[in-house]
N, CA, C and O atoms as a printed pandas DataFrame, in Angstrom:
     atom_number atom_name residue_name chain_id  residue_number  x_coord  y_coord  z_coord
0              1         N          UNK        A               1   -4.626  129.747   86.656
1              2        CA          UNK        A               1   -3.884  130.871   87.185
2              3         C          UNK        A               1   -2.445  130.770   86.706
3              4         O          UNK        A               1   -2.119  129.587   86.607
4              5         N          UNK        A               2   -1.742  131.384   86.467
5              6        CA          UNK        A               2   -0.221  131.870   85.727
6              7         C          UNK        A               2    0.039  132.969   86.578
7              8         O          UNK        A               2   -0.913  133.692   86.868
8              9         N          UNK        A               3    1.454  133.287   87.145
9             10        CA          UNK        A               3    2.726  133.715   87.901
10            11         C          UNK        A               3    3.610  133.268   87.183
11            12         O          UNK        A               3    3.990  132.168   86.780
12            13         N          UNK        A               4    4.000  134.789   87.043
13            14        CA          UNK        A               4    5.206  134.813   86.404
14            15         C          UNK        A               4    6.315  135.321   87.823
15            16         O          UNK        A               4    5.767  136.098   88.606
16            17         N          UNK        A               5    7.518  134.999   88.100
17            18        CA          UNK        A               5    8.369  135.387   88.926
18            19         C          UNK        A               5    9.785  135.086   88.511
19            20         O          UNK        A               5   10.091  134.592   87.426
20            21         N          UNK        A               6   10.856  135.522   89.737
21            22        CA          UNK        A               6   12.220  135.483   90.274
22            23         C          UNK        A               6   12.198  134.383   91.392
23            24         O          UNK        A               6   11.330  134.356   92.265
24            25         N          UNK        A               7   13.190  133.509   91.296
25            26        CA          UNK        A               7   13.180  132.848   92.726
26            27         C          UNK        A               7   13.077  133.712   94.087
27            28         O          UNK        A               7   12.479  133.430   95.125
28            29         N          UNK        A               8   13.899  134.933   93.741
29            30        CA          UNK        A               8   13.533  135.845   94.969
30            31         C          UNK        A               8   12.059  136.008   95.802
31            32         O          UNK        A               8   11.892  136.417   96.952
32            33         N          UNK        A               9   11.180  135.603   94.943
33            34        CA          UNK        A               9    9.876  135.926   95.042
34            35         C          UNK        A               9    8.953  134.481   95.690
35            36         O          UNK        A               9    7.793  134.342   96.080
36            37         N          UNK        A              10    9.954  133.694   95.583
37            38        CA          UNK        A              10    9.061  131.918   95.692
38            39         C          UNK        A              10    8.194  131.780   97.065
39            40         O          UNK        A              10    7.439  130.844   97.326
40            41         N          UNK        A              11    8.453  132.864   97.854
41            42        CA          UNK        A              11    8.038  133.194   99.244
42            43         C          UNK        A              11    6.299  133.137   98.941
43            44         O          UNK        A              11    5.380  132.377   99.248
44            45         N          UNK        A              12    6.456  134.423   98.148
45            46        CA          UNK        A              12    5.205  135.225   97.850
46            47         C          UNK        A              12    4.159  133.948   96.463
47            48         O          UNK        A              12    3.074  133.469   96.794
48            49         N          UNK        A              13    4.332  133.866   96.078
49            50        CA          UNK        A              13    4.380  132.670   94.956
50            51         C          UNK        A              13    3.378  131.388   96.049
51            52         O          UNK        A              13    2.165  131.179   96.019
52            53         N          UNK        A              14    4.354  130.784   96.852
53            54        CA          UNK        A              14    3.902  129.970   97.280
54            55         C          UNK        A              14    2.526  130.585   98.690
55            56         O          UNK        A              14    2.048  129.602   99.257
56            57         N          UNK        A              15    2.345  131.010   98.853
57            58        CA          UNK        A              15    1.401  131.509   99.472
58            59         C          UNK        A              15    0.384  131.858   98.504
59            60         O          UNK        A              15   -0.648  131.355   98.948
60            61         N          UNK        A              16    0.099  132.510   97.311
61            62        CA          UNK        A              16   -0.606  132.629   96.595
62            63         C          UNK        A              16   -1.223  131.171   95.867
63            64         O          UNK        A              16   -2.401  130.822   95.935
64            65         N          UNK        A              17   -0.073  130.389   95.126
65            66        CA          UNK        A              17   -0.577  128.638   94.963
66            67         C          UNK        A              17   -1.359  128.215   96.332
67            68         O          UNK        A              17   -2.370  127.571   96.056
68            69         N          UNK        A              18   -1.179  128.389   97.645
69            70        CA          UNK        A              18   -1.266  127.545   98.873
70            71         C          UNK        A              18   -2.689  128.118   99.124
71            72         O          UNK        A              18   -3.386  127.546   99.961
72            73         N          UNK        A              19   -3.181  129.213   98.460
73            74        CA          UNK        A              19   -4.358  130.055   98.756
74            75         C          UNK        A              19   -5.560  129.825   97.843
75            76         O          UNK        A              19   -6.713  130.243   97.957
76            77         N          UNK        A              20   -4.847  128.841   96.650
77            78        CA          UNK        A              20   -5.919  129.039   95.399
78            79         C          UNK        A              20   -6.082  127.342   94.815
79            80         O          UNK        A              20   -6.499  126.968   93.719
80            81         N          UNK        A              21   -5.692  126.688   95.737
81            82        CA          UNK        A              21   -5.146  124.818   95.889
82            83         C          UNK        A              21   -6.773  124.534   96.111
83            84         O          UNK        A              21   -7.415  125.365   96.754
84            85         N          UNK        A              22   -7.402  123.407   95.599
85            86        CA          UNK        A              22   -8.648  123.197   95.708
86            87         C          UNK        A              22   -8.569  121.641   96.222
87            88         O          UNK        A              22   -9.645  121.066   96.385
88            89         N          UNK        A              23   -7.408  120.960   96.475
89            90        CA          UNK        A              23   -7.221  120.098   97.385
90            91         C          UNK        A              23   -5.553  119.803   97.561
91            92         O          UNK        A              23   -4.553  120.491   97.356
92            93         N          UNK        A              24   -5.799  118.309   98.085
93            94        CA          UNK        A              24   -4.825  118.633   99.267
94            95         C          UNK        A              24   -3.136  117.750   98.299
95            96         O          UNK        A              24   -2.019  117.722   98.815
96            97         N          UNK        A              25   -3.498  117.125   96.816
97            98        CA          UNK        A              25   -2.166  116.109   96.674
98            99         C          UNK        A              25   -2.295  117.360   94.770
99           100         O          UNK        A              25   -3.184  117.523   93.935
100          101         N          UNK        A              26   -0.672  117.977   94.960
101          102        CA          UNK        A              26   -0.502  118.665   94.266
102          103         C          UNK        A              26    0.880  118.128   93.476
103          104         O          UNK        A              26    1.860  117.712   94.093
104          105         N          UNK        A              27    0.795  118.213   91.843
105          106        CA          UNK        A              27    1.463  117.532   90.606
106          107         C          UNK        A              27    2.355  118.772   90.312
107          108         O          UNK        A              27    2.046  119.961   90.233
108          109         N          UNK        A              28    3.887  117.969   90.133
109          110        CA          UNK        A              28    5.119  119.414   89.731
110          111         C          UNK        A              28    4.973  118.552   88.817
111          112         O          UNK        A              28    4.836  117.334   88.924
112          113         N          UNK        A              29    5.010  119.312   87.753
113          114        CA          UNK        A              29    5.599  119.399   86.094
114          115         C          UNK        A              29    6.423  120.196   86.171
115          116         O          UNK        A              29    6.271  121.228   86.823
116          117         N          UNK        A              30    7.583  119.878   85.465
117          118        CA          UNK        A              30    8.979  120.923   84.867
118          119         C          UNK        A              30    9.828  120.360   84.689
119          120         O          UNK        A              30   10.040  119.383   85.407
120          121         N          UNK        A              31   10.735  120.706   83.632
121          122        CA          UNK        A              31   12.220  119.911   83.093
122          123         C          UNK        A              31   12.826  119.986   84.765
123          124         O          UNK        A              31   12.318  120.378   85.815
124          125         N          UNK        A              32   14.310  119.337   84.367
125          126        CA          UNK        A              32   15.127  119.758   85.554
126          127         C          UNK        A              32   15.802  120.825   85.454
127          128         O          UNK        A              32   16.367  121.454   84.560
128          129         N          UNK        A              33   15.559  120.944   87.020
129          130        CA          UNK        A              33   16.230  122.526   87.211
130          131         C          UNK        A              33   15.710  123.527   86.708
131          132         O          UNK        A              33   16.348  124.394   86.111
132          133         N          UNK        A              34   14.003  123.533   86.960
133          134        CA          UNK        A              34   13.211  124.944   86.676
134          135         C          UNK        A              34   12.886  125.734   88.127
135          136         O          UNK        A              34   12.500  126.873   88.392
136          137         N          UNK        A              35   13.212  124.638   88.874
137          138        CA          UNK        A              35   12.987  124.666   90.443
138          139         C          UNK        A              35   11.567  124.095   90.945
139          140         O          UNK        A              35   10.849  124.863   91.585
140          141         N          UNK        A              36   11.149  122.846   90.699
141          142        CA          UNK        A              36   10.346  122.168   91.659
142          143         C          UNK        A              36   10.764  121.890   93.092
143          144         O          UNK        A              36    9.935  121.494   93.912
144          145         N          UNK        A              37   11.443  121.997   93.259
145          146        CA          UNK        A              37   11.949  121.509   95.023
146          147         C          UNK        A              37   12.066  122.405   95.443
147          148         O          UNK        A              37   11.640  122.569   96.587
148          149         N          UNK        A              38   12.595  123.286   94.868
149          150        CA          UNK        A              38   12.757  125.018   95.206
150          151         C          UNK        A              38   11.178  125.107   96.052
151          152         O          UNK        A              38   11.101  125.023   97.278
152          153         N          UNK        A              39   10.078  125.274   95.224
153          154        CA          UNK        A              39    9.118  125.565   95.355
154          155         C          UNK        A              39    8.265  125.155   96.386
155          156         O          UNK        A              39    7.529  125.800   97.132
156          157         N          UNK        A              40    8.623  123.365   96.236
157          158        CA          UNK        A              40    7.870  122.667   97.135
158          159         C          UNK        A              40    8.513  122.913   99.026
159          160         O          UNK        A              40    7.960  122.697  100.104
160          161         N          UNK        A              41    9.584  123.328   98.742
161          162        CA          UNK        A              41   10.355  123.322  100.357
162          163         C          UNK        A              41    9.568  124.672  100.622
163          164         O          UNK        A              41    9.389  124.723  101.839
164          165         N          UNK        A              42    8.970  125.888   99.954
165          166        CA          UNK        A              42    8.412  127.003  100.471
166          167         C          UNK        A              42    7.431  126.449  100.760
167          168         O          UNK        A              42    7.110  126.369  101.946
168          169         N          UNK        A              43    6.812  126.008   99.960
169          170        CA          UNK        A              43    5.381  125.503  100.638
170          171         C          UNK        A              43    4.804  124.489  101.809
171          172         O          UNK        A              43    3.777  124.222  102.433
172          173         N          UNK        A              44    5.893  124.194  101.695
173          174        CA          UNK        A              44    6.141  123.336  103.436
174          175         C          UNK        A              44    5.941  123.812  104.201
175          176         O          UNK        A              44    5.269  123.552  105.199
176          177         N          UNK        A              45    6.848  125.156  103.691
177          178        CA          UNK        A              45    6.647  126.167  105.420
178          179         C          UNK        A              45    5.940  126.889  105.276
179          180         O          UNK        A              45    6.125  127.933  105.903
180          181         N          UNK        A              46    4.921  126.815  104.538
181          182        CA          UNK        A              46    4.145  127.927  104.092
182          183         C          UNK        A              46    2.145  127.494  104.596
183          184         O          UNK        A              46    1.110  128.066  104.938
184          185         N          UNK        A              47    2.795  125.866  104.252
185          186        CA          UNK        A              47    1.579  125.350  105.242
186          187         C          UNK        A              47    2.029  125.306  106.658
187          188         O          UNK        A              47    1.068  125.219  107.422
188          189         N          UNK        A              48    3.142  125.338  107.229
189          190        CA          UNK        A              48    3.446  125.175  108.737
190          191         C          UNK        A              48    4.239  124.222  109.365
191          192         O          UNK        A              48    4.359  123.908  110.549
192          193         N          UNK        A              49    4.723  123.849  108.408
193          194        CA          UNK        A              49    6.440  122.644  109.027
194          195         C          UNK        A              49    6.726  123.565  109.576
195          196         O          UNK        A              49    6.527  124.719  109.194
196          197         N          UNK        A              50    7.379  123.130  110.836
197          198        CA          UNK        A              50    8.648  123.551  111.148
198          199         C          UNK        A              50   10.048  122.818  110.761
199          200         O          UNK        A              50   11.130  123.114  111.268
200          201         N          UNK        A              51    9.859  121.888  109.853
201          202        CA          UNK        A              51   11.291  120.800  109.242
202          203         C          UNK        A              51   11.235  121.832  108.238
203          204         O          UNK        A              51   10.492  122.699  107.778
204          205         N          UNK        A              52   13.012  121.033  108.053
205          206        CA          UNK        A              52   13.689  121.771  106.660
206          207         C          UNK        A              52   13.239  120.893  105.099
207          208         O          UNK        A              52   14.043  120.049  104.702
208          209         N          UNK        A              53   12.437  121.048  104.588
209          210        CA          UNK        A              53   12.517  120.393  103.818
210          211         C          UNK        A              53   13.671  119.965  102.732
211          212         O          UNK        A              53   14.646  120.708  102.626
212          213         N          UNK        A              54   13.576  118.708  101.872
213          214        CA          UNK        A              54   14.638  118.601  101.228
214          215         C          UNK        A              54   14.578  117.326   99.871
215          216         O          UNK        A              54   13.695  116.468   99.871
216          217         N          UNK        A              55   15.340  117.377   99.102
217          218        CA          UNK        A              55   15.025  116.948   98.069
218          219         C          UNK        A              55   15.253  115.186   98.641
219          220         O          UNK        A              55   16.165  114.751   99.344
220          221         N          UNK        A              56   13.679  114.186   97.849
221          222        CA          UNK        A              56   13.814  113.495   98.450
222          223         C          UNK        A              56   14.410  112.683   97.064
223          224         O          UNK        A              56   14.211  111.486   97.274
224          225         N          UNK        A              57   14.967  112.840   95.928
225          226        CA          UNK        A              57   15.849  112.036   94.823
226          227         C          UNK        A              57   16.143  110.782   94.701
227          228         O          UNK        A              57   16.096  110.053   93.711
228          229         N          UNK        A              58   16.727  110.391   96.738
229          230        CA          UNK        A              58   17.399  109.400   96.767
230          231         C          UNK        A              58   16.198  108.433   97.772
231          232         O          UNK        A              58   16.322  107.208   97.790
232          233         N          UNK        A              59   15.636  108.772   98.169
233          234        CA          UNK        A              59   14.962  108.617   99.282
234          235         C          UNK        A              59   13.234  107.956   98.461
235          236         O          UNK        A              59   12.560  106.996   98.833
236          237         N          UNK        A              60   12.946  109.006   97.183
237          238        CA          UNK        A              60   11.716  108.957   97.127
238          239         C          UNK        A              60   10.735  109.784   97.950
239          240         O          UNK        A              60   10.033  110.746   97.637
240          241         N          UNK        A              61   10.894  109.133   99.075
241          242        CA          UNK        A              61    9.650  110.000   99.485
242          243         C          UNK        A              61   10.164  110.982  101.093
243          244         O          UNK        A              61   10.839  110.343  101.900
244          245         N          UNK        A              62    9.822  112.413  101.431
245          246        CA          UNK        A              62    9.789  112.266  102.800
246          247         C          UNK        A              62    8.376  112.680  103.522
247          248         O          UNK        A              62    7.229  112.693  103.075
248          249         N          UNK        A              63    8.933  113.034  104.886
249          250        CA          UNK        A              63    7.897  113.150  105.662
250          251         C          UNK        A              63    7.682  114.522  106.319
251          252         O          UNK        A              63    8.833  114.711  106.713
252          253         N          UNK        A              64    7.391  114.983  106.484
253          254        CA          UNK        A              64    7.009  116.586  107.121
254          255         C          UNK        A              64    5.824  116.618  107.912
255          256         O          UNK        A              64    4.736  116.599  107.337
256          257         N          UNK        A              65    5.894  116.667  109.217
257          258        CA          UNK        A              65    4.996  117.112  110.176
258          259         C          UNK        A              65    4.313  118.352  110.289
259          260         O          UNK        A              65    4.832  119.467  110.253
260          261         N          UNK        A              66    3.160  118.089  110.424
261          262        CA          UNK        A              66    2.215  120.022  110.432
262          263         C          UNK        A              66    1.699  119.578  112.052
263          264         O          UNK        A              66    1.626  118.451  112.543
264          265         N          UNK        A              67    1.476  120.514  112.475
265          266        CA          UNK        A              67    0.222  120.895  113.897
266          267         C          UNK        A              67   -0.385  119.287  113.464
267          268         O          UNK        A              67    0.235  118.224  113.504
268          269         N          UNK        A              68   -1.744  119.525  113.066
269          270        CA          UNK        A              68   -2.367  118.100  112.930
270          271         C          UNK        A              68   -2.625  117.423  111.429
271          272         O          UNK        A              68   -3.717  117.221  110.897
272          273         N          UNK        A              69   -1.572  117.193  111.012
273          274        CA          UNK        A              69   -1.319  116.596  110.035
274          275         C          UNK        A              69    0.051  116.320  109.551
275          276         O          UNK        A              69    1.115  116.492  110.146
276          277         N          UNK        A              70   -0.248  115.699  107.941
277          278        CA          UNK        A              70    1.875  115.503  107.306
278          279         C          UNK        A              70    1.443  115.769  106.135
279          280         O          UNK        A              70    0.288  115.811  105.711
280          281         N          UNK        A              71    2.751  116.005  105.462
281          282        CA          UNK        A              71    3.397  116.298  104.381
282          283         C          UNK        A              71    4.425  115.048  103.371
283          284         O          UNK        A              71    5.647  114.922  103.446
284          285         N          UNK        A              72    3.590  114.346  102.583
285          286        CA          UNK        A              72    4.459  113.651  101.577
286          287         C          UNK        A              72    5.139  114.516  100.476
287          288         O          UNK        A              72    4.640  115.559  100.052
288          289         N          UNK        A              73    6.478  113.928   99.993
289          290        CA          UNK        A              73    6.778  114.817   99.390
290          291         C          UNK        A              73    7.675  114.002   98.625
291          292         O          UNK        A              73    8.804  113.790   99.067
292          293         N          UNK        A              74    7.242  113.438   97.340
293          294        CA          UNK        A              74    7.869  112.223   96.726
294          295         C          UNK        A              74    8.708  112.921   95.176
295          296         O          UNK        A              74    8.264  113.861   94.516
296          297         N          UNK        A              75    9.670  112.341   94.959
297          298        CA          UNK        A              75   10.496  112.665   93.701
298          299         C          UNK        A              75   10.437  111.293   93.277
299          300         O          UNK        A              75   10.877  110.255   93.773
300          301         N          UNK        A              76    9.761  111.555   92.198
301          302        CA          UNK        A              76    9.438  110.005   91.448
302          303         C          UNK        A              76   10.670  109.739   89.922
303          304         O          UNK        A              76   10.545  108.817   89.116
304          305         N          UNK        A              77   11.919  110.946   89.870
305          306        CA          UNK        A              77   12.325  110.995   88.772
306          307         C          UNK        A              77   13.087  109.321   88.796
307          308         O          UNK        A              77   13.380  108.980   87.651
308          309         N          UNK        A              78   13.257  108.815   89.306
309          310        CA          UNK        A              78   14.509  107.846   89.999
310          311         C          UNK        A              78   13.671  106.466   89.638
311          312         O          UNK        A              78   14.145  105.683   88.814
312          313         N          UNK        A              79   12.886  106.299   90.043
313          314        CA          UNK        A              79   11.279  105.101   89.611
314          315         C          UNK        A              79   11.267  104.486   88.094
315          316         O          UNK        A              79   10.650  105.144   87.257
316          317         N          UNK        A              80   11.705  103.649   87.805
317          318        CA          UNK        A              80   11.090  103.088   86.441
318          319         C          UNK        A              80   10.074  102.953   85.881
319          320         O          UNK        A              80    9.962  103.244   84.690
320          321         N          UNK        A              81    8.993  102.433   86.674
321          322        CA          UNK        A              81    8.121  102.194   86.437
322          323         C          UNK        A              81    6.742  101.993   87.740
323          324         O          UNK        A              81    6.923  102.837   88.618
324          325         N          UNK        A              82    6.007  101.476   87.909
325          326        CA          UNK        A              82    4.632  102.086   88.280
326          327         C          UNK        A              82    4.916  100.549   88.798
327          328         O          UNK        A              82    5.068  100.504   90.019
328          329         N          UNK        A              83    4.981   99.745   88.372
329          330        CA          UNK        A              83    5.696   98.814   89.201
330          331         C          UNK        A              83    6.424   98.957   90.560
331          332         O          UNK        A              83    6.365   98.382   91.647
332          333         N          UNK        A              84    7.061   99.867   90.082
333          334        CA          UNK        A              84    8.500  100.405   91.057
334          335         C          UNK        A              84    7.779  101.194   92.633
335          336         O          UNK        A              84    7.942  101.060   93.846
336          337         N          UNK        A              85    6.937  102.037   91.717
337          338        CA          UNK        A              85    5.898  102.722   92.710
338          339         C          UNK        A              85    5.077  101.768   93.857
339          340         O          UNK        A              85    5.032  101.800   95.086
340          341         N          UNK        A              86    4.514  100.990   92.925
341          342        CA          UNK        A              86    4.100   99.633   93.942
342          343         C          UNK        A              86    5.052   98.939   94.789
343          344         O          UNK        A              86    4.723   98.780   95.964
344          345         N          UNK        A              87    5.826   98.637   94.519
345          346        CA          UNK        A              87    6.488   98.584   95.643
346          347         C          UNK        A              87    7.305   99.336   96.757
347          348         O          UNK        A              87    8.097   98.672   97.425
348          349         N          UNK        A              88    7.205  100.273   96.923
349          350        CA          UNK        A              88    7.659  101.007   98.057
350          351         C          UNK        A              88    6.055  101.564   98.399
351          352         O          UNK        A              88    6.134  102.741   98.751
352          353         N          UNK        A              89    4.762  101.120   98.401
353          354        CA          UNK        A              89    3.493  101.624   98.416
354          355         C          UNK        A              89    3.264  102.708   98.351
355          356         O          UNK        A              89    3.193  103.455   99.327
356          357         N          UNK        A              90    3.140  102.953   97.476
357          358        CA          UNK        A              90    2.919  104.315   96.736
358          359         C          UNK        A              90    1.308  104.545   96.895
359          360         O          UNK        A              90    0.723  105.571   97.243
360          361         N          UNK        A              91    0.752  103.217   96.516
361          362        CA          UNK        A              91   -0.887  103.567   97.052
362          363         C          UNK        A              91   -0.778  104.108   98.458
363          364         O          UNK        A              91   -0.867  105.291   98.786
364          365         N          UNK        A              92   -0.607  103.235   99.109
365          366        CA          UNK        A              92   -1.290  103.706  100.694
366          367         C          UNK        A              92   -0.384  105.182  101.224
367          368         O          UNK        A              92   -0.335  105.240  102.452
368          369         N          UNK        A              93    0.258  106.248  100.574
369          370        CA          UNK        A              93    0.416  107.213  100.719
370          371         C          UNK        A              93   -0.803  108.010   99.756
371          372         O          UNK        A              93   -1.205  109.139  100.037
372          373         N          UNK        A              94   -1.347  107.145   98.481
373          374        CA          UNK        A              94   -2.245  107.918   97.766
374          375         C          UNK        A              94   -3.482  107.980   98.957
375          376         O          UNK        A              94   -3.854  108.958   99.604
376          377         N          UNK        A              95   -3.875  106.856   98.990
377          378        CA          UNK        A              95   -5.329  106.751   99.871
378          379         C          UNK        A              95   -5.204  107.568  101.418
379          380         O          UNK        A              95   -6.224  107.344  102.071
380          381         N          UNK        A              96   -4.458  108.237  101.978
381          382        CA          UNK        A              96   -4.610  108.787  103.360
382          383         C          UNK        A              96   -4.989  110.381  102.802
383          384         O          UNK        A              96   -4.953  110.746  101.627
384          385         N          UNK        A              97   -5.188  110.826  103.442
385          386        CA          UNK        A              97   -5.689  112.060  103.537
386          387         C          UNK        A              97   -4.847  113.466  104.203
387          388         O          UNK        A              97   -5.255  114.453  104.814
388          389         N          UNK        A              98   -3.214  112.932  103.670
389          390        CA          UNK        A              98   -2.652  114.015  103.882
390          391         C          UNK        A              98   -2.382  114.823  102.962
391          392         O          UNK        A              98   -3.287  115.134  102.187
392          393         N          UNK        A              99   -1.062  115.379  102.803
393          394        CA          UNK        A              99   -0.812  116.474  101.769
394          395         C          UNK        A              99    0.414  115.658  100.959
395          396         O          UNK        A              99    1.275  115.136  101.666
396          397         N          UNK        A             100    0.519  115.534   99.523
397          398        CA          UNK        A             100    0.878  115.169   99.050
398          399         C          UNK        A             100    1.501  115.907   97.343
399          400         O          UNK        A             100    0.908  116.133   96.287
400          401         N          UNK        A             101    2.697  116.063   97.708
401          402        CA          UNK        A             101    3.069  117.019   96.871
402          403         C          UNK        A             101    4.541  116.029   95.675
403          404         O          UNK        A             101    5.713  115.744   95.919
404          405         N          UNK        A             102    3.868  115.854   94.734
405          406        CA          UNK        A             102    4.432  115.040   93.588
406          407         C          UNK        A             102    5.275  115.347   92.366
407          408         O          UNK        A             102    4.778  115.803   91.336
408          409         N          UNK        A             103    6.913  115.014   92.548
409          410        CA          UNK        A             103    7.387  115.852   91.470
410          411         C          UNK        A             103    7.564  114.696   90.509
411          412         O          UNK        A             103    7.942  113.674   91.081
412          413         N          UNK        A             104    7.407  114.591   89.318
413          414        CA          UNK        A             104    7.273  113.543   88.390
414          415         C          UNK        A             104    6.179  112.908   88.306
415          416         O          UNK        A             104    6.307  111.685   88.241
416          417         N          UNK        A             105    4.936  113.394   88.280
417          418        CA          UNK        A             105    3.824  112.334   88.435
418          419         C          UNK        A             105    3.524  112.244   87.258
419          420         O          UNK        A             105    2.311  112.373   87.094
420          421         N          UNK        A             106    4.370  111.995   85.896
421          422        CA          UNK        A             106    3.935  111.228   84.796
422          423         C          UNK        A             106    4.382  109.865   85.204
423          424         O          UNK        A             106    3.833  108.981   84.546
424          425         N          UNK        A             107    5.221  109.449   86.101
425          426        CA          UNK        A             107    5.293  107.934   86.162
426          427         C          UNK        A             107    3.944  107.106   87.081
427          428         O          UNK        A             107    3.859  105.892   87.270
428          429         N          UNK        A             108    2.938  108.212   87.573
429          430        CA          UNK        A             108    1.897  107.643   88.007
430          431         C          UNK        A             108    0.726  107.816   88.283
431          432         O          UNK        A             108    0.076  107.690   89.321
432          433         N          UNK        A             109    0.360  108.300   86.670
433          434        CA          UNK        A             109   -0.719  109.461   86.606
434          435         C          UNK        A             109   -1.882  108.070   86.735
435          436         O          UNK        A             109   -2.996  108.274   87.216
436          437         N          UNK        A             110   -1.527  106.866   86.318
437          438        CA          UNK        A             110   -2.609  106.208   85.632
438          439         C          UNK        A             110   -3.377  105.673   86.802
439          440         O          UNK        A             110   -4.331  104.930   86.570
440          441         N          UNK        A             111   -2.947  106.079   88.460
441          442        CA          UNK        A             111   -3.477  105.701   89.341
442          443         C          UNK        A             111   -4.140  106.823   90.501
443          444         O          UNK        A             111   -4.664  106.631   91.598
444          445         N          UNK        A             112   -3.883  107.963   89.784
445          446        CA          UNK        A             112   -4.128  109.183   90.479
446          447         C          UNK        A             112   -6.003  109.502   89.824
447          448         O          UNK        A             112   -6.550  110.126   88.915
448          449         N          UNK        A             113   -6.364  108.679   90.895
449          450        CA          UNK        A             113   -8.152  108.833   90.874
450          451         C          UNK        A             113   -8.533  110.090   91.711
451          452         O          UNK        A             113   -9.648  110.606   91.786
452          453         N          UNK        A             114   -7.576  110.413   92.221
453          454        CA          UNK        A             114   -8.338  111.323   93.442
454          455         C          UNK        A             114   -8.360  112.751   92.847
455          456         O          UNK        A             114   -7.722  112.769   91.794
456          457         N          UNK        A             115   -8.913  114.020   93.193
457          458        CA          UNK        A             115   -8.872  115.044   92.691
458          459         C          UNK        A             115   -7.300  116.043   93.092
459          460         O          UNK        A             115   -6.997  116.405   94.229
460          461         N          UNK        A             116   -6.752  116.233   92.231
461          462        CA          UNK        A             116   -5.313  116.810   92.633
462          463         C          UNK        A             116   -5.301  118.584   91.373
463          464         O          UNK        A             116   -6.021  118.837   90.407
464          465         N          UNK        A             117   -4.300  119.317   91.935
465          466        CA          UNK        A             117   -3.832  120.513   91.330
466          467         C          UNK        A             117   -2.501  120.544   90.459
467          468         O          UNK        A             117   -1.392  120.087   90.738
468          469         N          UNK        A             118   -2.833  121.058   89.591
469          470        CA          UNK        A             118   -1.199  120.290   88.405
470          471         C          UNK        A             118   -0.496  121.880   88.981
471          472         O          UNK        A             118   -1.213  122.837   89.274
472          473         N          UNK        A             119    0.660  121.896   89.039
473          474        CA          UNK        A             119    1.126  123.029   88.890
474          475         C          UNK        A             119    2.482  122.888   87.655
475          476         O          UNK        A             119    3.024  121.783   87.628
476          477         N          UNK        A             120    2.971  123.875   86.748
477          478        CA          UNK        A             120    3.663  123.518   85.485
478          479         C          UNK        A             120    4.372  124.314   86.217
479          480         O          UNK        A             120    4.016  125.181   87.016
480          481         N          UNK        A             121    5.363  123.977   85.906
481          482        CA          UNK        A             121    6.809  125.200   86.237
482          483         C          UNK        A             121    7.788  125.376   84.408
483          484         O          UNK        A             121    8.236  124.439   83.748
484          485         N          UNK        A             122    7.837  126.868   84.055
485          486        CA          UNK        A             122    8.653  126.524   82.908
486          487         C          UNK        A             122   10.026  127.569   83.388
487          488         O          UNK        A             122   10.040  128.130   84.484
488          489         N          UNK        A             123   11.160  127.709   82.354
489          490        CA          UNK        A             123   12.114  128.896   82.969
490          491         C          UNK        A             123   12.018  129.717   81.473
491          492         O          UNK        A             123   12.100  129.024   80.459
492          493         N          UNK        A             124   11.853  131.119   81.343
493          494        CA          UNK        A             124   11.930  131.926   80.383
494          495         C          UNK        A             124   13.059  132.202   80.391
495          496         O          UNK        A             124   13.963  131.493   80.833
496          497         N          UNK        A             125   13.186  133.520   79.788
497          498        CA          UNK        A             125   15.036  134.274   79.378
498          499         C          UNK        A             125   15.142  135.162   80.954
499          500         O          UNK        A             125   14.174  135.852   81.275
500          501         N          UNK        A             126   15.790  135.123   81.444
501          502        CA          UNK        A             126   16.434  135.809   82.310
502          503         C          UNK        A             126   16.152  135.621   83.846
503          504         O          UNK        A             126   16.100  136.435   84.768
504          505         N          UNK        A             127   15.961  134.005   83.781
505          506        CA          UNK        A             127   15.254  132.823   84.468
506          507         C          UNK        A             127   14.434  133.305   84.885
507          508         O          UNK        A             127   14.324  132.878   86.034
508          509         N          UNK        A             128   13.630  134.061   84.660
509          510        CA          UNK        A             128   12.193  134.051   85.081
510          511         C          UNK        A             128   11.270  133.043   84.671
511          512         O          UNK        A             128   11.020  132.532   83.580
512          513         N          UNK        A             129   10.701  132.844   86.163
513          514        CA          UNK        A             129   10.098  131.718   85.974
514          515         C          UNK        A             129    8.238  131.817   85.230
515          516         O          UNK        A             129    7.682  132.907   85.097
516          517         N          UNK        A             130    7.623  130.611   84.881
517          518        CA          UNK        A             130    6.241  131.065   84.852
518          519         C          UNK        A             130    5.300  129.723   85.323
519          520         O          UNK        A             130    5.466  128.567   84.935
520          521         N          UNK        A             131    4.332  130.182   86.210
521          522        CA          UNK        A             131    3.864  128.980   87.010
522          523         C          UNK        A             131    2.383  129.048   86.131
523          524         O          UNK        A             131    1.867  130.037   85.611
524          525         N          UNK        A             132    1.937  127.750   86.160
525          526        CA          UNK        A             132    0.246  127.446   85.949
526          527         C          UNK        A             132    0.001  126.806   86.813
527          528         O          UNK        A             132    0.608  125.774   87.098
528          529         N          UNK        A             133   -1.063  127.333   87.502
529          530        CA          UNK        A             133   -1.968  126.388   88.360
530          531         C          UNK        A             133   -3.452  125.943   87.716
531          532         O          UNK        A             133   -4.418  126.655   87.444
532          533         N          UNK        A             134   -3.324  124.931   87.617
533          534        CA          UNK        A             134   -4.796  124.195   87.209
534          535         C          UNK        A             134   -5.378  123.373   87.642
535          536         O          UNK        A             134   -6.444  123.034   87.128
């Protein structure tokens, strides 16, 4: 699936990704500043946080509460290595069965066994954006 949009639109966008997701730990691809965080904070509330989401850069990872469940929400740009991942356990956020939404997951594709949704973010001319979901 491909969406093309305006950030104005990331509302509508993310409800459509959140509708067509075939499980639950979803992969941002995009340079910086195409708006992955942009995206991922709609979809927070789009599954039903009531938190603000926010870029976790410094943090790595946060946490977001739903009704009966959570929300991981890791920025892996900061990570060296898969090493690095291992130690702050990066597995035992893979193995639970929440929602898990990954910006940089080329630093840890080589452990991602489970079935996940890539989404690509690119920016065209007049920042319009264009999404793939696969």
């Amino acid at each position: 699936m491909e969406i093309r949009y305006n950030l104005d639109e990331v509302e509508d966008v993310a409800k459509k990704v959140v509708t067509n997701l075939k499980s639950k730990t979803l992969l941002f691809y995009g340079s910086m500043g195409v708006g992955k965080t942009t995206l991922i904070k709609t979809i927070v509330k789009t599954l039903g946080s009531f938190e603000i989401a926010s870029s976790p850069t410094f943090s790595i990872v946060n946490e977001y509460s739903l009704e009966d469940d959570k929300i991981y929400h890791f920025d892996l740009y900061r990570i060296k290595d898969l090493e690095e991942a291992y130690n702050f356990g990066i597995e035992d956020y893979l193995e639970s069965n929440h929602w898990k939404l990954i910006e940089w997951p080329e630093k840890i594709e080589t452990i991602l066994f489970d079935t996940f949704d890539k989404i690509k973010l690119e920016i065209k001319e007049n920042n319009l954006r264009v999404l793939t979901l696969e």
